[in-house]
N, C-alpha and C positions, 0 to 999 in steps of 0.2 A: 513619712519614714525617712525620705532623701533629707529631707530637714533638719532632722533629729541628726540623722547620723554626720552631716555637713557640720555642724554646729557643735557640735560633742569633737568634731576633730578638731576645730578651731580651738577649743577650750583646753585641749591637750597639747598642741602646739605652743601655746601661751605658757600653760605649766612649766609644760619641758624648760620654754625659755629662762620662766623666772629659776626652777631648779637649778640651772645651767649657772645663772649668773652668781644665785647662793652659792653654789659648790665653789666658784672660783674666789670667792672673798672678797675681800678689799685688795690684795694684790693686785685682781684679776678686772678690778675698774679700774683703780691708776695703772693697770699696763696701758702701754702703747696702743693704739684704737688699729692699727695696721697690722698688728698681729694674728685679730682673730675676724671672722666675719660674722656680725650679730646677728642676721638674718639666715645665714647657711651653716647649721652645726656640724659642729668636726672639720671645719675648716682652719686650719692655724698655717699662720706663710712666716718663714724665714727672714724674707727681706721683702721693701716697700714693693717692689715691681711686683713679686707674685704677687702682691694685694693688689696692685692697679689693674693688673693682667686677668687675675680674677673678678672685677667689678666692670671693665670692657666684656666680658664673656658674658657675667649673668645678668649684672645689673645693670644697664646700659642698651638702648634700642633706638637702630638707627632709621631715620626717615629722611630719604635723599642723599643731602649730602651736611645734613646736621646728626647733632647726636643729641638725645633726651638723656639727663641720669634717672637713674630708677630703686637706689639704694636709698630706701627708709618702710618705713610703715605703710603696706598695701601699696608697695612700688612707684611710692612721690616721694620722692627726692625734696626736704624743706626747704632745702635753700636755692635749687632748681628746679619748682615743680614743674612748668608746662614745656618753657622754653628749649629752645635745642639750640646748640652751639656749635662750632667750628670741632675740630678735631685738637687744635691747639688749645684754644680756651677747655674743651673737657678735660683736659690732664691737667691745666689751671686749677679748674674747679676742685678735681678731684685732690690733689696735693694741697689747697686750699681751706676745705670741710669736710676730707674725709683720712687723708692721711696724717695732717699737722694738726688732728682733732684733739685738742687737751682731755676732756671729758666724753665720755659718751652718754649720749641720751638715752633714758629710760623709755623703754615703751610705752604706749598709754596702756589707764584702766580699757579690758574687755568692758563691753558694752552691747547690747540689743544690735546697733546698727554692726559692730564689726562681723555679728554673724554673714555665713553665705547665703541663709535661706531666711528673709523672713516671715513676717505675717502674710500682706501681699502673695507670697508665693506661694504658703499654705493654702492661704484661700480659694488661690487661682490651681492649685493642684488638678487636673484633667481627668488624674482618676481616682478619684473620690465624690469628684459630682458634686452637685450642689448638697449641702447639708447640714441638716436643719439643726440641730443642737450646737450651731460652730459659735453661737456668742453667750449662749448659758455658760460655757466650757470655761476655765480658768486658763490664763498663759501661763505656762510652766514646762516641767519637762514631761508633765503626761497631757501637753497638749494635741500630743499627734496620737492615734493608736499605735499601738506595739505590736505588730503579728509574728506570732508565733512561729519559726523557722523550722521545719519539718525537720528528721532525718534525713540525710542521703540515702535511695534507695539502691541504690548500685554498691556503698560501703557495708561491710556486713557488718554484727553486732559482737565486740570483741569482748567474754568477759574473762574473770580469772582460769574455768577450765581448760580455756583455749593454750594456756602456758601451762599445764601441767606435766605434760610429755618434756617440756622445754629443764623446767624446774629439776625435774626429775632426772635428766641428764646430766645437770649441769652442777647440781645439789654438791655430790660428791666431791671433784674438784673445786669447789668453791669453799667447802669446809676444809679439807687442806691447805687449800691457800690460804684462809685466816688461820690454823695453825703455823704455817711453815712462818708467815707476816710477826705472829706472837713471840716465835722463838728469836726470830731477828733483830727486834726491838727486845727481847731481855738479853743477846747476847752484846748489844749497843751500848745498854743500859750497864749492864757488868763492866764493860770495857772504859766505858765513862765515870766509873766509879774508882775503878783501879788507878785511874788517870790523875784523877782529882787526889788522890789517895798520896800519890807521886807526888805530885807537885806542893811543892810548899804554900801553905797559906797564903805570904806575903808577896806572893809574882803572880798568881790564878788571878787575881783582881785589876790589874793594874796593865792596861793595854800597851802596847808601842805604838807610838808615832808615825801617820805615815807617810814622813816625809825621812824617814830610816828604812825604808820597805823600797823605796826607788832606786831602780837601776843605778843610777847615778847618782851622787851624792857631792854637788857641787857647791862647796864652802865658803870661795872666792867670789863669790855672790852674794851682795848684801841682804839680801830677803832670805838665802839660804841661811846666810850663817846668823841672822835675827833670830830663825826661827830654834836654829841647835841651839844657842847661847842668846835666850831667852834675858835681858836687860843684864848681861853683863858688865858691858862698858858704856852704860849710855849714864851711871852714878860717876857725875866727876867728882864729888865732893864729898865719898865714902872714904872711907878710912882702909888702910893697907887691910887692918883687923877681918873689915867686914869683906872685902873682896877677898883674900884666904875661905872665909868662911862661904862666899856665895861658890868659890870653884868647888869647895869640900861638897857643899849639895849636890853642884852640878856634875861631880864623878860619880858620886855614888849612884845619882841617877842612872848615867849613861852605864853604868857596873851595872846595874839592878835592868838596865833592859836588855844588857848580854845576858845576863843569865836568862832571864825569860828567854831568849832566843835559844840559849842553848838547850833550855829545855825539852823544848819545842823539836828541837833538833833530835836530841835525845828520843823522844817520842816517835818522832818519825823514823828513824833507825831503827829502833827499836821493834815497828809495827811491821818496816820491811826488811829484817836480817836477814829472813829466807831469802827474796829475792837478791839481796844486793852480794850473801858471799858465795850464793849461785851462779852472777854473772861472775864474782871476780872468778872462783873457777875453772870456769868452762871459754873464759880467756885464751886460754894458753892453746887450748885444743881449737878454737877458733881459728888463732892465728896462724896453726899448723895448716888447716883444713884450707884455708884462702893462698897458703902460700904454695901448697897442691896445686891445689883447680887453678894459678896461675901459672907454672908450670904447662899444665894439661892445654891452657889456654895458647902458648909458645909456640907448643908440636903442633895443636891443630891449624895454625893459620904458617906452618911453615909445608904440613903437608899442602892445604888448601893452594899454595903459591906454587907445588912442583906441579901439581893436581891443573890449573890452572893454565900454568907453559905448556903440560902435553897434549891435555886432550880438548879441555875446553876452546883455547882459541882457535885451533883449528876444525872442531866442530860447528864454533859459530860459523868461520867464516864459508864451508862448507852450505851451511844453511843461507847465508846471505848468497849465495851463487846462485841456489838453488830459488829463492824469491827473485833474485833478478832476472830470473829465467822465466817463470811465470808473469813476472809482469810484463817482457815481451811477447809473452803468447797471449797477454792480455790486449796487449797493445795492439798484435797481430790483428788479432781476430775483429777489435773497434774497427782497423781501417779498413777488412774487407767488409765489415756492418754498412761502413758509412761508404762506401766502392758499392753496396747494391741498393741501401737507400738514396743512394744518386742516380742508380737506372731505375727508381720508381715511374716516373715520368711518363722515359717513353716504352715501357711497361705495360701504363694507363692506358695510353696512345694503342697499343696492339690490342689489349682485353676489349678495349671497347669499339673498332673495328671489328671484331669477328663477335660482339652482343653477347659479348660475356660480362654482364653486368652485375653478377653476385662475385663474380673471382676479385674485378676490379674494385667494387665497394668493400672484398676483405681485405685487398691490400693497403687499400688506404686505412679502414681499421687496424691493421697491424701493424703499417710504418708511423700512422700516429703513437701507438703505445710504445715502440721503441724509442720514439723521438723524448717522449716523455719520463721513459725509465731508463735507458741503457744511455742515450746519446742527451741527455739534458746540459747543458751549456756549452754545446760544440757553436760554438761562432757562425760555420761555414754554413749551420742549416737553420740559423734561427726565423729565415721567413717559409722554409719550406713546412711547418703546419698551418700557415697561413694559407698558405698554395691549396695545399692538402683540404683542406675545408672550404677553398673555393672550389674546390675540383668536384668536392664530394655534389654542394648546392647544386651543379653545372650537370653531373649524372642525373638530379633526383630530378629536374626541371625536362631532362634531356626524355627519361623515362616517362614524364609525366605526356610531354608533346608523342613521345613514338606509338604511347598506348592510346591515346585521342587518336591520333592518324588511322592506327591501323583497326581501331572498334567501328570508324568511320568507314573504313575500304571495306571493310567484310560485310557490316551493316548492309552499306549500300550495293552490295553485287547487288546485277538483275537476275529475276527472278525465276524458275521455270511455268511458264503457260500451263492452265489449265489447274495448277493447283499439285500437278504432278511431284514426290519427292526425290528430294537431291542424289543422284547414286554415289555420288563419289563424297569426298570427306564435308561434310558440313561446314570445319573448319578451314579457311582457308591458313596457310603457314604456320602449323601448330607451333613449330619447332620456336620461333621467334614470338609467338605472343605467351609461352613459356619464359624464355629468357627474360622479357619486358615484367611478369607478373612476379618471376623468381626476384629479378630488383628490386621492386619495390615492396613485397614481404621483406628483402632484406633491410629496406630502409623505413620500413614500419609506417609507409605510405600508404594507408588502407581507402584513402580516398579515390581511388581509380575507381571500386564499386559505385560510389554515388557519380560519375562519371560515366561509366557504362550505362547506368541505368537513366541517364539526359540525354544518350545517344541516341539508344535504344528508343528512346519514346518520341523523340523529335526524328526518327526513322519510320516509326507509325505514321506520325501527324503527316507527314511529306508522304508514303505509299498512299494516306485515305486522301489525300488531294487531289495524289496524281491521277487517280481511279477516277474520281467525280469530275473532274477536269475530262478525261477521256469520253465520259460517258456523257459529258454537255457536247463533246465538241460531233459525237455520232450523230444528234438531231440540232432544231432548229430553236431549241432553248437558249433563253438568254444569259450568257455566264454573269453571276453575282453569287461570288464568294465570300465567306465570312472569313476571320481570323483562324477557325479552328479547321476550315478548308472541307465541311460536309454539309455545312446548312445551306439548301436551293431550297428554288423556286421550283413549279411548274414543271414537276417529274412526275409519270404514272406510278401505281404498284408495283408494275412488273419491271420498270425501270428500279425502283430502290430495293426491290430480290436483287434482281441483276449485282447490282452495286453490293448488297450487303455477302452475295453467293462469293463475289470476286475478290471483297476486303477479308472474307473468313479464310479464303484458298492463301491468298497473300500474307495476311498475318500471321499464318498457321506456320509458312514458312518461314518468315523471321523470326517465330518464337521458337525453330529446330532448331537456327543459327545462334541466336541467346543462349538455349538449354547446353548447343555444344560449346559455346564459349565459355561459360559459366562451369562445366563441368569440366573442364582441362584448370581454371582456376580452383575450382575443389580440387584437384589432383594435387596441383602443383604446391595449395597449401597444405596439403599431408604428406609431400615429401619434404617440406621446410619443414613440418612439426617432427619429421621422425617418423613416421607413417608408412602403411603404403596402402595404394588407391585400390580398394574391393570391385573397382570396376572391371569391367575384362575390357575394354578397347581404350589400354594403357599409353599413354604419349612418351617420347621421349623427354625424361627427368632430369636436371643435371646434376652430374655425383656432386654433392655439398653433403658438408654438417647438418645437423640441424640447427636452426636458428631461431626458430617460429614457437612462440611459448605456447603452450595450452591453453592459457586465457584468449592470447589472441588467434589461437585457434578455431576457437569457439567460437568467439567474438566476427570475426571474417566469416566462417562460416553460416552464423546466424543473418550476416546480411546479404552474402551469397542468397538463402533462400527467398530473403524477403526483395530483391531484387526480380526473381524470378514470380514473389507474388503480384509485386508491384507493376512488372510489365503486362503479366494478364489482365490484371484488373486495369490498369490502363485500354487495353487491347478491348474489352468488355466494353468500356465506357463509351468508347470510341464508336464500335456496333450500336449498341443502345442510344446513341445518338440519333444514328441513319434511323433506326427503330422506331426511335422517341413520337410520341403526338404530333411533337410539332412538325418533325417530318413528315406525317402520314397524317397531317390532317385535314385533308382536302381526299384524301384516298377511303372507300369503303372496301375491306379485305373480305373476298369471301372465304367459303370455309377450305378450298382446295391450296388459296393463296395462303392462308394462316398455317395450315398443314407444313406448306413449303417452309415458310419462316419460322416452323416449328422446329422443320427437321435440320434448318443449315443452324442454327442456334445450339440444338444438340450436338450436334457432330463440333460445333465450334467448343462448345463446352468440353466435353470428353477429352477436345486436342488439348486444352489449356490445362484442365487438370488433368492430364496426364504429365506433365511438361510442369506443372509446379505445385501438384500435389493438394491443391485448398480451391473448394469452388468457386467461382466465382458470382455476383449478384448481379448487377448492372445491368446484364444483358436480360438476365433471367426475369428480373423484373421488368425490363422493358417488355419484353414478350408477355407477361402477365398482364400486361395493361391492354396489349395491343389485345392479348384474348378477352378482359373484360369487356374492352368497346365492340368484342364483336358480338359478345354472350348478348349484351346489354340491347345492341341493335336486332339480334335476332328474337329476341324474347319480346322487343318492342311489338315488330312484325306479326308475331302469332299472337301475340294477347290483342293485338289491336283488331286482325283477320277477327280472331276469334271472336270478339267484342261485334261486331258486325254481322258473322255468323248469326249469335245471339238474337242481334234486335231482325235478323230475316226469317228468322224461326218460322216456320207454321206450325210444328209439333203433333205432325201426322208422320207415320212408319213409314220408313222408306227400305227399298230390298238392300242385303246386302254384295255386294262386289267379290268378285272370288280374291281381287286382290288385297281389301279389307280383311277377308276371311285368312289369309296367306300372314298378312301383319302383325293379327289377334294370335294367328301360333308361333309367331318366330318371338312376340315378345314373352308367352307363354315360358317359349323355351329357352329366353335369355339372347336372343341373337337377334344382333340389330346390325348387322353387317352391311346389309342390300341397301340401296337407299328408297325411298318413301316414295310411291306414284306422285305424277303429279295431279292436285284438284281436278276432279272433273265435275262440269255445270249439269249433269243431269242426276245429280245424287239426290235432288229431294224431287224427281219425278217415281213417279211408281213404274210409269212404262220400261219399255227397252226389254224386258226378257231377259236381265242378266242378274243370276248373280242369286241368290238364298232369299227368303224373304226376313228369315232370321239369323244372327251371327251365332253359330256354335263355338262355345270357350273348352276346350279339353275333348271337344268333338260328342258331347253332351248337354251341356246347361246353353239353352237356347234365350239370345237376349234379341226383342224389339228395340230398334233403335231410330232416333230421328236423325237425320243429317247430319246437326251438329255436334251429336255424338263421336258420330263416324272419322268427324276433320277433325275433333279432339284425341280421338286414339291416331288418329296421323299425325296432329303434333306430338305425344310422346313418343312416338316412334321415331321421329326426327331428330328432337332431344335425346334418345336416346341412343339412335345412332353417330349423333354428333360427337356426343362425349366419348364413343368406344372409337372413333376414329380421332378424335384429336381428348387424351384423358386430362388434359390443362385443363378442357373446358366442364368438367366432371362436376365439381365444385359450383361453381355460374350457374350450370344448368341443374343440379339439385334444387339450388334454391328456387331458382325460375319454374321450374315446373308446380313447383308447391305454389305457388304466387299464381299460377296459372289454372292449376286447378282449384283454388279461392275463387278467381274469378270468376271460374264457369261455377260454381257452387253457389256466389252472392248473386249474381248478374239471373242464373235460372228462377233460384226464391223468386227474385221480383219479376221477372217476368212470368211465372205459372202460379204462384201460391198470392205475391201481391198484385198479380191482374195486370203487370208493367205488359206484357201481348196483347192486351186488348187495344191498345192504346197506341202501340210502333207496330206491332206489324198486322196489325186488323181484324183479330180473332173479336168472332161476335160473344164467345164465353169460353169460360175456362172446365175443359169436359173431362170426366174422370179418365179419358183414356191423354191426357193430354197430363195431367196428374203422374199417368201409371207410368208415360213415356218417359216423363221425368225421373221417375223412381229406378225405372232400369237402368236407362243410363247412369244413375251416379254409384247401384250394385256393380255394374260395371266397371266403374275407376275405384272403387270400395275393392277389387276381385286383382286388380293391375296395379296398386299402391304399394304390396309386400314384394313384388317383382321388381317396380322399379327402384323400390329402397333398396334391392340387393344388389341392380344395377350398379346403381348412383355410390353404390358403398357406404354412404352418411344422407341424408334428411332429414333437414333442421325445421322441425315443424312439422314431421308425420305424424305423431301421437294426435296435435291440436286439427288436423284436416281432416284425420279419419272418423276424430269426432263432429266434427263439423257435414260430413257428409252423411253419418250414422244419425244424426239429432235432423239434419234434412229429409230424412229417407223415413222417420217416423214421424214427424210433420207432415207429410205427405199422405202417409196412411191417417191419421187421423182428421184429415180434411175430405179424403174420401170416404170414410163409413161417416164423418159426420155429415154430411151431405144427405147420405144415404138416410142417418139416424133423425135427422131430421125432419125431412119427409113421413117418414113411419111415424113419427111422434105424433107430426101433425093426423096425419090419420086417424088415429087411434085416438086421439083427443074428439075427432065427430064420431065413433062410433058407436054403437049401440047392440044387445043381444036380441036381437031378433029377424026374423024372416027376412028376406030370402037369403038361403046358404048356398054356396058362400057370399057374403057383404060385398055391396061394392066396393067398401073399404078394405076388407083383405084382396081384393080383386087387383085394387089400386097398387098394395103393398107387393102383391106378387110384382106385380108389373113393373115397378121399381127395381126388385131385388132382379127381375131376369135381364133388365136393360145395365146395371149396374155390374153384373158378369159378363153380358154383350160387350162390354166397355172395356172390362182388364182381363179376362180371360187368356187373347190371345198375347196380351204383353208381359203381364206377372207371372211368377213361378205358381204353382199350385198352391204351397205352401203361404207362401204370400195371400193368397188368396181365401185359403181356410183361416187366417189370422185374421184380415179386415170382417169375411162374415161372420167369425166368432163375434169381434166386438158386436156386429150390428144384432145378429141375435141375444145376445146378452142385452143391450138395450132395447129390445124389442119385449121381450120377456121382464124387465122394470118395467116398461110401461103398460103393458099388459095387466100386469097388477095393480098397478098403479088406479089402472083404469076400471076392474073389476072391483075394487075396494069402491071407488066412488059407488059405483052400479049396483053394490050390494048382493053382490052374488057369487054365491058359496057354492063349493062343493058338496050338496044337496042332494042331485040324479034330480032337480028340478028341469022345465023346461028350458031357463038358463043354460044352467049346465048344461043340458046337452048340446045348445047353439056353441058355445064357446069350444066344446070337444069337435064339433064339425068346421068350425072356421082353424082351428088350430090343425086338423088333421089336413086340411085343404092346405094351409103352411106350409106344414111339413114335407106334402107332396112336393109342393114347387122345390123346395131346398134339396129334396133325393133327385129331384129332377136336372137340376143345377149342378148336385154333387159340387155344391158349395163348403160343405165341411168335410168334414173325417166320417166315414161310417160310422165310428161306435159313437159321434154326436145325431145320425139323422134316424134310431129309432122314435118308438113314440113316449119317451121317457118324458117330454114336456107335458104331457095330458098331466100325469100325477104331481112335476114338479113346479108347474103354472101357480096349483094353490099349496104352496107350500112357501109361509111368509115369514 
């Protein structure tokens, strides 16, 4: 499409040309070749220079210090094509072949090549892609596709209703107007008629000369008078006759083109008589009227001149007295301007003595702007704002050292002992570290805050030296110091309290000193803003304007605070250092000594955010860890005790302790206050006479317990006093606990259920009462689980350990009656229905079932206990039948039957004997439902 339309303009520029050169003729080729420019239309020059001036401008390109011409066909010059020339030789050339050019050359024929676009470019088009029909195609002018040019969507669609309203306005006056236009042309046409009507035939046709029309009519000139008397005297060989006869033509003529003239005349008189004996007229009243108003003109410039002597000149000069009066009071007032811009000085000198440093910075803001508006080109002061903005640097440099100094003095007071606070003002010379902060808000110095806060913290780093420094040089420690002046060697626990108890009291103090300094700066920037300070222990302010914008109000004051977060949390980092591992890792903290670096960490915290408002972490975390390592080492301890317990097991009953019994109710009742007896070595003896032989829970539900039991509820009661005494460790020891009681959970399975006791601590077998002991105890920590989760507040893993000790505890019971069901099975597989009653096989069975109540009796709950005999009768009662089915023996009333009614009834006895079940199981309801299959 670029091609098309490239190529389509070429061919219209050609046109145009060739039209161009038709319209002009053959005149317009033998003109002069410097007339017109063939390549630029509508170009025409006057004389040769605009044509050269013209062909330097467009056709001509220069490279260095030659010149190329470029005036011909596609801008090569025929007779100069490549070459470039001097600046001499081109106006050569050019006067040469293009101004003294006889002929000018015709253009060439258009051709394929003079296009801008051609095949090659089509082909190579980029967006059109490769495509396939491009040589089926003919060359022509529907080589290229044509696409369709949409509407504009943003122009709307104009048609004829859109003019209706227009028309419709406009209708009216515009038919009048062709009326009023009709009447004008026939009143033209009339008047052209009457005219023609006028004049005679023989003068309407026959023009004047217009060389009788010029102003001037100069005879005595030969061309002139040629032209009037047209080959008068140029016949010398005419005859007197004929010259008579050529003057007789020649008058009549010049007669016949007076009349025309007069006619003419006539006409025009004619057309304005109105006007013309109107002016003559109103002549007369004219001349009357001008020679009034000049008259009128006389008096008023004779009043104006008395007008003038009386009042005028001595009003001026009145007024001129009165300007020159002013300009002395103008004058006046410049030299006493410039009389106290010359006590600015020493001024300076006194404001800044007595640390008035906002008065002093406005006077120098004030005498500069006069210097610049009232006093601009006084000679006598042109170095004095030079002065003046040395002076101002010298303040701002001056204020910058006085406020270092004195953040330094105060910083460094010593401290009061003991940690005791300051009674008298925090701040030391309020008045002056005002003055110091009032300057520099006035000089929009806001860098003293990150200044104070270098002090400040390089004030820490030097107090925690000085302390650790003190407390090497009290023993016989080796001093090695680090950079940050707190990392030693070869300190105890109680030495790094000491240290961190005496860096808390200390730092606490210089963060009062901070809060007060920092807050006379919040004051001071709310009286620069305009403000006033909602504090009640107000400082002395000094009366000023305000100055201090709200952005930078804000602005200052946002780093006011964050100066005061920044020093805490320095002050944190600091502590948490002494705190850190690497300090204390050589040191095991116990739980009295953790307590202590609980309590001075709080108290440090509390001071800090009260003092800047935002907690702080550092330290907090520090202490978190210190309590991990010790969660971690105490839980080491017990699980490991405990694990050991485990493998000394014997898993015989031992009595209980009145102060186990004391433990079992305080954790009942939630109170873990007291702390835990310590172990005693005779708790798996049965001797000694002290103490319950079973632990009452709620002063009721009585639990057999073995030893390890017993050290298991004294570590929760440890755990749990731990955590009520120090709650950091709340957390640690949830978990631990739960990890602790897995372990007594996994570690018991294999020792009583997979026979791991036979093997570590020398049991000859694993006996139902050793079963049953197990089972108590872990109803036990089953009964203490919901208590310590409400302890603990969260445990992460109770739901998974209560099941885990609930699926042990029926394990358990299913080991015991299958024990038991075993046995009977075996039984009842040799026996037989007959004599003597009772069998020695139910004989055998009793004696099972009475040694198997011998056994858990005194350790399970009753109910416990009607649960395992249910199962075992319920399998006793399968196999039973089981066994009657082989034996072929029915309920009959044969002699069968009745063996089987007497060995069952002898059963039953032993089970009411035992009061192994529920009453309403130990009637004789088995005789009937024995044969019932």
């Amino acid at each position: 499409m670029a091609a098309a339309t490239t190529t389509k303009t070429t061919l219209l520029d050609n046109e145009e040309r060739k039209q161009f050169v038709s319209s002009n003729g053959t005149n317009s080729i033998n003109a002069p070749s410097w007339q017109s420019c063939f390549y630029c239309t509508r170009e025409n020059f006057k004389t040769i220079g605009e044509f050269v001036t013209h062909l330097r401008n467009r056709h001509c390109t220069r490279e260095g210090g030659s010149f190329v011409c470029r005036y011909g066909f596609n801008g090569v010059c025929a007779s100069l094509p490549l070459d470039g020339v001097s600046d001499r030789d081109y106006d050569a050339h050019v006067a040469k072949y293009h101004v003294n050019q006889q002929s000018r050359e015709s253009p060439p024929e258009w051709g394929v090549y003079s296009a801008a676009q051609n095949l090659p470019a089509v082909l190579n088009d980029p967006q059109k892609g490769k495509q396939s029909n491009l040589f089926t195609k003919k060359w022509g002018e529907h080589f290229v596709e044509r696409a369709s040019i949409p509407g504009n969507p943003r122009l709307p669609d104009v048609t004829h209703a859109d003019f209706a309203v227009y028309l419709g306005s406009i209708g009216k006056r515009y038919r009048w107007h062709e009326r009023r236009q009709q009447q004008q042309q026939q009143q033209q046409q009339q008047q052209q008629t009457a005219t023609t009507a006028t004049t005679p035939e023989h003068l309407s046709a026959v023009p004047v000369p217009e060389i009788f029309l010029k102003s001037q009519l100069q005879l005595h000139h030969a061309s002139t008078f040629d032209q009037v008397f047209p080959s008068y005297m140029q016949t010398e060989g005419s005859s007197k006759l004929q010259r008579q006869q050529t003057g007789r033509q020649l008058q009549e003529q010049l007669s016949h083109y007076l009349d025309i003239v007069e006619v003419k005349i006539a006409q025009q008189v004619s057309q304005k008589s109105a006007a013309f004996f109107h002016a003559m007229t109103t002549q007369h009243a004219i001349l009357a009227e001008m020679q009034q108003a000049a008259e009128q003109v006389r008096q008023l410039r004779s009043a104006l001149a008395q007008l003038h002597g009386s009042a005028v000149v001595d009003s001026f000069r009145v007024m001129r007295y009165a300007q020159r009066r002013q300009h002395y009071v103008t004058t006046l007032d410049k030299l006493r301007l410039m009389a106290t811009v010359h006590k600015t000085q020493p001024m300076l000198q006194l404001l800044l003595g007595t640390q008035d440093y906002v008065a002093a910075l406005d006077l120098i803001s004030t005498t500069q702007e006069i210097l610049a508006a009232e006093l601009l080109g006084v000679h006598c002061f042109k170095h004095l704002p030079m002065q003046l903005g040395e002076m101002e640097k010298l303040i701002d440099k001056m204020l910058t050292t006085e406020f270092e100094r004195y953040a330094a003095t105060d910083l460094n007071r010593p401290l009061l002992d003991g940690g005791q606070p300051e009674t008298d003002s925090v701040c030391a010379e309020e008045d002056k570290l005002v003055a110091i902060v009032m300057g520099l808000l006035r000089k929009q110095n806001f860098s003293f805050v990150q200044s104070y806060q270098q002090e400040a913290i390089a004030t820490i780093r030097a107090i925690i030296k000085q302390l650790l420094i003190e407390l090497l040089s009290r023993g016989d420690h080796e001093l090695c110091l680090t950079g940050a002046g707190e990392q030693s060697l070869e300190l105890t626990l109680t030495e790094w309290l000491t240290m961190l108890q005496r860096a808390s009291y200390a730092l606490g103090g210089v963060l009062e000193r901070i809060k007060a300094v920092v807050s006379i700066m919040q004051q001071t920037a709310d009286a620069a803003a305009g403000g006033s300070s909602p504090q009640e222990h107000t400082v002395n302010l000094i009366d000023s304007e305000a100055f201090l914008s709200a952005a930078h109000h804000e602005q200052l004051s946002g780093q006011l605070q964050q100066l005061l977060q920044a020093v805490c949390h320095y002050c944190h980092e600091r502590c948490a250092n002494i705190v850190s591992p690497q300090s204390l890792e050589r040191c095991a903290a116990s739980e009295q000594e953790l307590l202590q670096l609980s309590q001075i960490v709080e108290e440090f915290s509390e001071t800090t955010q009260s003092i800047c408002s935002a907690p702080s972490v550092p330290l907090q975390l520090a202490l978190k860890v210190q309590a991990s390592r010790y969660a971690q080492r105490f839980h080491a301890e017990h699980k490991q005790k405990l694990a050991l317990l485990l493998d000394q097991e014997r898993w015989r009953q031992v009595d209980i302790p009145q102060e186990f019994q004391r433990i079992i109710d305080r954790m009942t009742a939630g109170d873990y206050a007291k702390q835990a007896p310590l172990d005693t070595p005779h708790l798996g003896l049965n001797g000694g006479g002290i103490g319950n032989p079973v632990l009452l829970v709620e002063g009721k539900q009585p639990f057999a317990l073995v030893s390890v039991a017993l050290l298991l509820i004294q570590m929760l009661y440890e755990y749990g006093g731990s955590a009520q005494r120090l709650p950091l460790l709340a957390s640690y020891h949830a978990r631990n606990v739960v990890d602790l009681l897995r372990c007594f959970n996994s570690r018991s399975c294999q020792l009583i259920i997979g026979a791991g006791a036979m093997r570590v601590a020398g049991l000859k077998t694993i006996t139902s009462t050793n079963l049953a002991l197990v089972s108590r105890a872990l109803q036990l920590v089953l009964y203490l689980l919901p208590r310590l989760r409400e302890h603990f507040e969260s445990m992460s893993g109770y739901e998974a350990i209560e099941r885990d000790y609930q699926g042990h505890i029926k394990e358990i019971e299913h080991k015991i009656h299958g024990i038991v069901s075993e046995r009977v099975t075996a039984q009842l597989e040799a026996w037989d229905a007959r004599p003597p009653i009772p069998s020695q096989t139910f004989r055998h069975i009793s004696r099972h079932l009475v040694k198997l109540h011998e056994a858990i009796a005194g350790v399970l709950p009753e109910a416990q206990i009607h649960e395992i005999y249910g199962v075992v009768h319920r399998n006793f009662k399968d196999k039973l039948r089981e066994q009657l089915l082989k034996l072929n023996i029915y309920n009959n009333g044969g002699p069968q039957h009745g063996v089987v009614t007497s060995e069952l009834t002898f059963y039953m006895e032993t089970l009411r004997t035992l009061k192994a079940l529920p009453p309403s199981q130990l009637d004789n309801g088995i005789l009937e439902h024995i044969w019932l299959y």
